[in-house]
C-alpha positions as CSV (number, residue, x, y, z in Angstrom):
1,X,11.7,19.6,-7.3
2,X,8.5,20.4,-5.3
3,X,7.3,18.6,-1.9
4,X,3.3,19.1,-2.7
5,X,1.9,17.9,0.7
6,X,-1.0,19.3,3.3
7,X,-1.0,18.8,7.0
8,X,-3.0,15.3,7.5
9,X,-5.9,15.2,10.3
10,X,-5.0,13.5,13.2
11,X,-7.2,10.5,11.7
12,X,-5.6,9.7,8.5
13,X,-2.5,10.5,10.4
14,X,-3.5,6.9,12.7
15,X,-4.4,5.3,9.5
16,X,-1.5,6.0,7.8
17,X,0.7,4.5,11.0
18,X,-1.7,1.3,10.9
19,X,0.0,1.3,7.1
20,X,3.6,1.8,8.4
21,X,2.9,-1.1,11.5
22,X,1.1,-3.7,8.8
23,X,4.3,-3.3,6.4
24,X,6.8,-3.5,9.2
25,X,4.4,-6.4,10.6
26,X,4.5,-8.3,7.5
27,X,8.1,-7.9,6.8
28,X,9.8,-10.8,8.5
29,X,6.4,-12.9,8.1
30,X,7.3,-12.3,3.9
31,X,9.3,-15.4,3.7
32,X,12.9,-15.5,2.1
33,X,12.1,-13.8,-1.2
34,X,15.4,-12.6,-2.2
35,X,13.8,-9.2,-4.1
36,X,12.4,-8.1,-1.3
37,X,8.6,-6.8,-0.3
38,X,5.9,-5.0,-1.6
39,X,2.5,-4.5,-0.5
40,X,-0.2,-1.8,-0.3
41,X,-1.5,-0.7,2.9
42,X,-4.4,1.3,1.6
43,X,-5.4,-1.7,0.0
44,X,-5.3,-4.1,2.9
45,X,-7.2,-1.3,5.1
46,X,-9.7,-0.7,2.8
47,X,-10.6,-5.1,2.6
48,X,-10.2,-4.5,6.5
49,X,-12.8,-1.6,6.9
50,X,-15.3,-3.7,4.6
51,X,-15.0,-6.5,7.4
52,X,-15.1,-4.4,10.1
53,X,-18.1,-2.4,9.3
54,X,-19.6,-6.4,9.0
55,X,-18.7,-7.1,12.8
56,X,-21.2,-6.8,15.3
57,X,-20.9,-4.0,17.4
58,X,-18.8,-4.3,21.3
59,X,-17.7,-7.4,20.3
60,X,-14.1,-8.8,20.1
61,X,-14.3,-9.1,16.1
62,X,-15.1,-5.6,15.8
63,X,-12.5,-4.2,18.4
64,X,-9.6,-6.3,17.2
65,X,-10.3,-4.7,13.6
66,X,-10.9,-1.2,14.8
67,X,-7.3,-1.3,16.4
68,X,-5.6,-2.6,13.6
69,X,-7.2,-0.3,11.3
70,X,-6.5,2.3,13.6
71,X,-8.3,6.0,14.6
72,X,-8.4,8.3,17.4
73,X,-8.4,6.8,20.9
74,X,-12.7,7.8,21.3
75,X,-15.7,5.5,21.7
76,X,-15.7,2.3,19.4
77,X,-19.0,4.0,17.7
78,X,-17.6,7.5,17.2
79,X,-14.1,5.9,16.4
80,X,-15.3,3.7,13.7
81,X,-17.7,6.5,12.0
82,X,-14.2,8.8,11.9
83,X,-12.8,6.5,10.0
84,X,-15.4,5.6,8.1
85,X,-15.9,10.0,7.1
86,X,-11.6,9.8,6.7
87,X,-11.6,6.7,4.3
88,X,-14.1,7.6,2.4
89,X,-13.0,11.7,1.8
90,X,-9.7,9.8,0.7
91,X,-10.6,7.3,-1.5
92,X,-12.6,9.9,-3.1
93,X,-9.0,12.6,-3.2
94,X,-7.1,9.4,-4.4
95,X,-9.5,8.0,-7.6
96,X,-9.8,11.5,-8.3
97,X,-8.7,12.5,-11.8
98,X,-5.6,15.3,-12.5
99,X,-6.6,17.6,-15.8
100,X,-3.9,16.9,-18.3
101,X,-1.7,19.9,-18.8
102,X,0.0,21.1,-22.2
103,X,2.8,21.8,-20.5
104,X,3.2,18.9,-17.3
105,X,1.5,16.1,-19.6
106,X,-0.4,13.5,-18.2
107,X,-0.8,13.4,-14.0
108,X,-0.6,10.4,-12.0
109,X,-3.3,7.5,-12.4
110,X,-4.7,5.7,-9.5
111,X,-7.8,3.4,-9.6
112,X,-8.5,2.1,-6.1
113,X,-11.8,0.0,-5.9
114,X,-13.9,-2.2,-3.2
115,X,-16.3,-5.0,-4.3
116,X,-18.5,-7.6,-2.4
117,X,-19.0,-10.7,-3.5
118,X,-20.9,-13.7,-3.0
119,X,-21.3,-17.2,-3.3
120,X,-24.7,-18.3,-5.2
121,X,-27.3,-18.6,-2.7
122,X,-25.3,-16.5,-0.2
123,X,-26.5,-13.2,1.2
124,X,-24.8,-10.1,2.6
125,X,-27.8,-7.4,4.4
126,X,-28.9,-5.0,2.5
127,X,-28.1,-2.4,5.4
128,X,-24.1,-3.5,4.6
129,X,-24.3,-3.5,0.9
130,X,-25.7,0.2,1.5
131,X,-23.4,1.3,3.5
132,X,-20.2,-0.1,1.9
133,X,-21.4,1.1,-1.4
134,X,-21.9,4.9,0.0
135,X,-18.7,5.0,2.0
136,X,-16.3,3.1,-0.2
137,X,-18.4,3.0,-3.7
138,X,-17.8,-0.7,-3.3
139,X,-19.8,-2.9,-5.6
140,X,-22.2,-5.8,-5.1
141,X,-22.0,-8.9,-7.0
142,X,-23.0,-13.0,-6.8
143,X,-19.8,-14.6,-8.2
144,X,-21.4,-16.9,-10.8
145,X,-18.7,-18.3,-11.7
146,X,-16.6,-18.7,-8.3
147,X,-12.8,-17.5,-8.7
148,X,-12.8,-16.3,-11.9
149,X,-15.6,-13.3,-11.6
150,X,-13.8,-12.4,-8.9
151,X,-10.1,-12.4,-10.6
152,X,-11.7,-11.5,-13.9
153,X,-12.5,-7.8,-11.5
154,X,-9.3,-7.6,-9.8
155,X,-7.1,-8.0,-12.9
156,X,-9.3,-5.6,-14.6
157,X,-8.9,-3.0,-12.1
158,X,-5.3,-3.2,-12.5
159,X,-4.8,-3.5,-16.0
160,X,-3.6,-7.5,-15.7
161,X,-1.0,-6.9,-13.3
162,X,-2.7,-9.0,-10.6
163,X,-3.7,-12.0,-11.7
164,X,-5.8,-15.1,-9.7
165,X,-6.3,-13.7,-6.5
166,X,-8.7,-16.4,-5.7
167,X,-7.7,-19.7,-6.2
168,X,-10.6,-21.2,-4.9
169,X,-14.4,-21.3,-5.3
170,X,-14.7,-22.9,-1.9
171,X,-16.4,-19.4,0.0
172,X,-19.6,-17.6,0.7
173,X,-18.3,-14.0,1.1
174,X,-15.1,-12.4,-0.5
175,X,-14.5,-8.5,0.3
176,X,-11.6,-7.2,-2.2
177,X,-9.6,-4.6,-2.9
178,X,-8.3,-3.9,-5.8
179,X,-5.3,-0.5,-6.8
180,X,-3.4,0.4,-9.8
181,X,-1.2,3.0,-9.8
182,X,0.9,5.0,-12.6
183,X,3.2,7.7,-12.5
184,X,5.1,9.6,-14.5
185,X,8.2,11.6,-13.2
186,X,8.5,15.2,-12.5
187,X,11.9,15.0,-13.6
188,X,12.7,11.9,-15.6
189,X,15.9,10.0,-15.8
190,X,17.6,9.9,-18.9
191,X,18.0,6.2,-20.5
192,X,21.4,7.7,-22.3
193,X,22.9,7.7,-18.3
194,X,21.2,4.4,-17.6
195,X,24.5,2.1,-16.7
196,X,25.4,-0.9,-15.1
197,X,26.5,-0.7,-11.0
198,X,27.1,-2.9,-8.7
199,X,24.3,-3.7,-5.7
200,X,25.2,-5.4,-2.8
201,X,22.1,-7.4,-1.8
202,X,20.5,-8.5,1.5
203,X,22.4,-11.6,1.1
204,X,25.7,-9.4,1.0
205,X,26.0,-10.9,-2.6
206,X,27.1,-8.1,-5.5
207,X,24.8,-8.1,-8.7
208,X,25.2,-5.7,-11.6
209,X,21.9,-3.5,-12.0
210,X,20.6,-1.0,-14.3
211,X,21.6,1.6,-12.5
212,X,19.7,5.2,-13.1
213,X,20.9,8.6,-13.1
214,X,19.9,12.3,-12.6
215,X,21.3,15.3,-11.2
216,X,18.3,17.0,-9.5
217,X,18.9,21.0,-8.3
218,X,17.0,21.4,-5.9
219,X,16.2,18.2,-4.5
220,X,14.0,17.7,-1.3
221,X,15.0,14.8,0.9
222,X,15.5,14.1,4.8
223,X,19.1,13.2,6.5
224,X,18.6,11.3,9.7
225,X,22.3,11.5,10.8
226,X,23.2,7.5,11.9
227,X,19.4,6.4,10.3
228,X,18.7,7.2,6.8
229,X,19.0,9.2,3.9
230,X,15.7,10.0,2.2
231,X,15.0,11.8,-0.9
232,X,11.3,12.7,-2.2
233,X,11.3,11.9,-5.9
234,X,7.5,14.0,-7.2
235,X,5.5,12.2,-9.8
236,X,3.6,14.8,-12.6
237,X,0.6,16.4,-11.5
238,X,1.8,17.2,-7.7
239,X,-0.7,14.5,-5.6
240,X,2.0,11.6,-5.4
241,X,5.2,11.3,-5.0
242,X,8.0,8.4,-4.3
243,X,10.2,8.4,-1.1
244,X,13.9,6.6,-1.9
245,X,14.6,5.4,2.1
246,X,18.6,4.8,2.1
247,X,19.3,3.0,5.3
248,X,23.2,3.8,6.5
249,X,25.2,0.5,6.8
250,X,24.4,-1.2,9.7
251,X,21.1,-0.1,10.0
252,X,18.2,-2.5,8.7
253,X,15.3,-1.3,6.1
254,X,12.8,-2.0,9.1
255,X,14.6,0.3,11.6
256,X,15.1,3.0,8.9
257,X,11.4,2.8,7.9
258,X,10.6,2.6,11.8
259,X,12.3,5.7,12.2
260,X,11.2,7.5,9.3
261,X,7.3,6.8,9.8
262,X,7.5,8.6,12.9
263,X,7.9,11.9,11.2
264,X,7.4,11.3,7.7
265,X,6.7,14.6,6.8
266,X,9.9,16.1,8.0
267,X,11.3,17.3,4.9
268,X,14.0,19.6,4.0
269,X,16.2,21.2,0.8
270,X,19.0,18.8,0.2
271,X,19.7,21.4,-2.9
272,X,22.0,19.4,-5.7
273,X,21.7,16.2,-6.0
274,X,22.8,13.6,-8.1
275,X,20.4,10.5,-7.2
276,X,21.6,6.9,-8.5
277,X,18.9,4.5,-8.3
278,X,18.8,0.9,-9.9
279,X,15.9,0.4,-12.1
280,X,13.4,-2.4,-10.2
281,X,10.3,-4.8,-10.5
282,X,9.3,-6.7,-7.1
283,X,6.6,-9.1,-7.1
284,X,5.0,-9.7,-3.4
285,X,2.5,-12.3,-2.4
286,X,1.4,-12.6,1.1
287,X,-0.9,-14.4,3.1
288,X,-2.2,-11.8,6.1
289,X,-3.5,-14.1,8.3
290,X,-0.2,-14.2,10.1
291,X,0.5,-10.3,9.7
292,X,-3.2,-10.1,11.6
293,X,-3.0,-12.7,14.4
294,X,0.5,-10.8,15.1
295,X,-1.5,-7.5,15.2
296,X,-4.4,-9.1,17.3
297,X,-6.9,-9.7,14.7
298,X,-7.8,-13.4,16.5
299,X,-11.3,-13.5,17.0
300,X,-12.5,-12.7,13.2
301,X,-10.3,-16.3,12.3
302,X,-12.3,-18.5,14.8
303,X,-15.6,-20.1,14.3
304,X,-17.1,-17.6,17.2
305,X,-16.3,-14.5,14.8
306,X,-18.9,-12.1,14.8
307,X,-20.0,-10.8,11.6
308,X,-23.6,-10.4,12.1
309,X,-23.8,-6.8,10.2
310,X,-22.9,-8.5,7.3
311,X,-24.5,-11.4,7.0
312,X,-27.9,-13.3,8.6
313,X,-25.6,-16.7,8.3
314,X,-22.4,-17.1,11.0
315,X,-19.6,-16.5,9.0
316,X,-15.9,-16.0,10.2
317,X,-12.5,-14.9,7.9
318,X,-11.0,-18.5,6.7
319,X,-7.8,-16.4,4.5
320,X,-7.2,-13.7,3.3
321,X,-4.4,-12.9,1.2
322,X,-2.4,-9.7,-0.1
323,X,-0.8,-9.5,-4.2
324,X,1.4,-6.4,-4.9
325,X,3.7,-5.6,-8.2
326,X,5.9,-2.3,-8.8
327,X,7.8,-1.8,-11.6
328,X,10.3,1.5,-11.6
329,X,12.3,2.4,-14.9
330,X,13.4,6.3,-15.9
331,X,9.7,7.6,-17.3
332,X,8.5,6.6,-13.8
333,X,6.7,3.7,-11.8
334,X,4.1,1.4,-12.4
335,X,2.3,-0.6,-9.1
336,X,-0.5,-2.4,-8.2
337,X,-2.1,-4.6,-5.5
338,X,-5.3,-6.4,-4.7
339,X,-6.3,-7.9,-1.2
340,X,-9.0,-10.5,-0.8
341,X,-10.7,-11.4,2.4
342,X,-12.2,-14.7,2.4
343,X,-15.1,-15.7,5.1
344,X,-17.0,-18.9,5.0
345,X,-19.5,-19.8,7.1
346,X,-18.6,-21.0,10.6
347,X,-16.8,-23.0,10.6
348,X,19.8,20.2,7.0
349,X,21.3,21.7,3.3
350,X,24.7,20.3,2.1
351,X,26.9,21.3,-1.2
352,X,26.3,19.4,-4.3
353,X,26.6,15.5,-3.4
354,X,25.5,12.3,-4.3
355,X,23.0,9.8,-3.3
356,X,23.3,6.1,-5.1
357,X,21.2,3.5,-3.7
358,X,23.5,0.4,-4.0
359,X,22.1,-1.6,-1.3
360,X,18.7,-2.8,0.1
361,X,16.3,0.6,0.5
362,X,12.7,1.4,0.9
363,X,10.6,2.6,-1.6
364,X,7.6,4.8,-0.7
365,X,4.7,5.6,-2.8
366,X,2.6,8.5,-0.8
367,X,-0.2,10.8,-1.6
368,X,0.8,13.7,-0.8
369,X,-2.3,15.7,0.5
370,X,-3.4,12.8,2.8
371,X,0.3,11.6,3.5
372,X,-1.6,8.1,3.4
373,X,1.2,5.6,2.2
374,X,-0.5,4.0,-1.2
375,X,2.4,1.4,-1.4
376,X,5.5,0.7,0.6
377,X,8.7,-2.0,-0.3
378,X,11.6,-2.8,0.7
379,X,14.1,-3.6,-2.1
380,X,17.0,-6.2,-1.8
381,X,17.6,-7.1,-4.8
382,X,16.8,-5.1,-8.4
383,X,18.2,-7.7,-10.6
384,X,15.9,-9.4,-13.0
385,X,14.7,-12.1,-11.8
């Protein structure tokens, strides 16, 4: 088992913290879903960097984005064309396609794609529409037929998984993001060890789960001694691979991903392993505007927002709302997210051991030459729903 990863610039490296800090954000904000949460930051920061490159220049709209998004500490102007260059270079490394190998078989799949849309009559610059569509290939289009062009996109970006983003026709502009991933694993787990086990949820209640199995020998992992154990599970084709986050009892999924985001490159061999991990599907809907205000994001929500790159008309960000699915059996793990943005006018090595993830964990999906987090969850409970 391989750990295929380059050393991220310092940029990507601050947008993949704003990733960590918007999942760890929106956690308690989630609600009481007893499976747990799932979201993709590189979706929400993409939807964020198409309103952000809409804000008006010095004022408090654009700054409150640019933090959240994150960067370099450097001039507003230089900081936002950083991460404009870093964005771009990395949407372009993730929709990139693997060559299919006799002998590895297919590589990972991941579609990531950005579109504009607008209400009939409505009208976004030109400049924008430019600019969006050279730095994030993102798409122009009058949404006709309100919701349902824009849903119609979404859900064909990610082969049906999302479904009904919008739910409304009631907008002028809606940025959106849509990502699919699929993976197969390096090293599969066979079905024939599949077996029930018993998973003590969040709620402390004990559920019988489909409980995987797979003795890996050289495994690659991180032990954070009274924190976590971690163990990197590679997907075919070397660019992604899953993180299993193990929190020790008494320590939370939140402090254990905390912890780990601060050095989440810090790998080591854990040689033999013999990983247990429940197959899963958790389903995540979220509305940001919460995760946002608790970030800072205030003046983009208020009538006074300043959007003036993106549009002639006053327009400010009335919702916007995340949608996330993973599924994870023993051939490997199937995700996908979409955000939309609403704005309407203003108004160390140890012998042979084992690691079985029988309680709520964290579940990473990374790409490994950026080390940008393309999905993060925590998981409470695996049993079907």
């Amino acid at each position: 088992m391989a750990e295929c990863s380059a050393t991220p610039s310092p940029v990507a490296t601050a947008i993949a913290s704003a990733g960590y800090s918007l999942f760890l954000t929106a956690l308690p904000l989630s609600g009481d879903d007893p499976q747990g949460c799932f979201l993709s930051p590189l979706s929400i920061l993409y939807a964020l960097s198409l309103a952000l490159n809409g804000a008006g220049p010095g004022s408090s709209t654009h700054t409150e984005l640019l933090r959240v998004v994150g960067g370099p500490s450097t001039g507003q102007q230089q900081q936002e064309a950083e991460l404009n260059s870093e964005l771009g270079r990395a949407m372009a490394l993730l929709n990139q396609q693997c060559s299919t190998s006799a002998v590895d078989g297919p590589s990972s799949e991941l579609i990531l794609a950005n579109s504009l849309w607008t209400a009939p009559g409505a009208q976004l610059k030109a400049a924008y529409v430019e600019q969006m569509r050279t730095l994030f290939t993102a798409t122009a289009s009058v949404a006709s037929n309100g919701a349902r062009d824009i849903n119609s996109w979404v859900a064909d970006v990610t082969r049906g998984m999302i479904q009904d983003l919008v739910q409304s026709d009631d907008f002028e502009v809606v940025l959106a993001n849509a990502i699919y991933f699929k993976g197969l694993w390096e090293e599969a787990f066979k079905k024939t060890l599949t077996q029930p086990g018993d998973f003590t949820t969040a709620s402390g209640a004990i559920k019988q789960v489909d409980m995987m199995k797979h003795e890996f020998k050289s495994a690659v992992g991180i032990r954070r001694r009274g924190t976590y154990d971690a163990v990197v599970l590679p997907y075919k084709g070397g660019a992604f691979s899953a993180v299993a986050l193990l929190p020790v009892p008494g320590v939370t999924v939140a402090e254990a991903l905390r912890d780990w985001a601060e050095a989440p490159q810090d790998y080591a061999p854990l040689g033999k392993l013999w990983v247990k991990l429940p197959k899963f599907k958790v389903t995540s809907q979220l509305s940001l505007k919460p995760v946002l205000k608790s970030l800072g994001v205030q003046a983009a929500f208020s009538p006074g927002a300043d959007f003036s790159r993106m549009a002639e008309r006053g327009l400010f960000v009335s919702d916007a709302v995340h949608k996330a699915v993973v599924e994870v059996d023993e051939e490997g793990t199937v995700a996908a997210a979409a955000t939309r943005i609403m704005l309407t006018r203003s108004a160390m090595p140890e012998p042979p051991r084992e690691l079985v993830f029988d309680r709520p964990f964290a579940f990473i999906i990374r790409h490994n030459p950026t080390a940008l987090p393309a999905f993060i969850g925590a998981v409470n409970d695996p049993s079907p729903a």
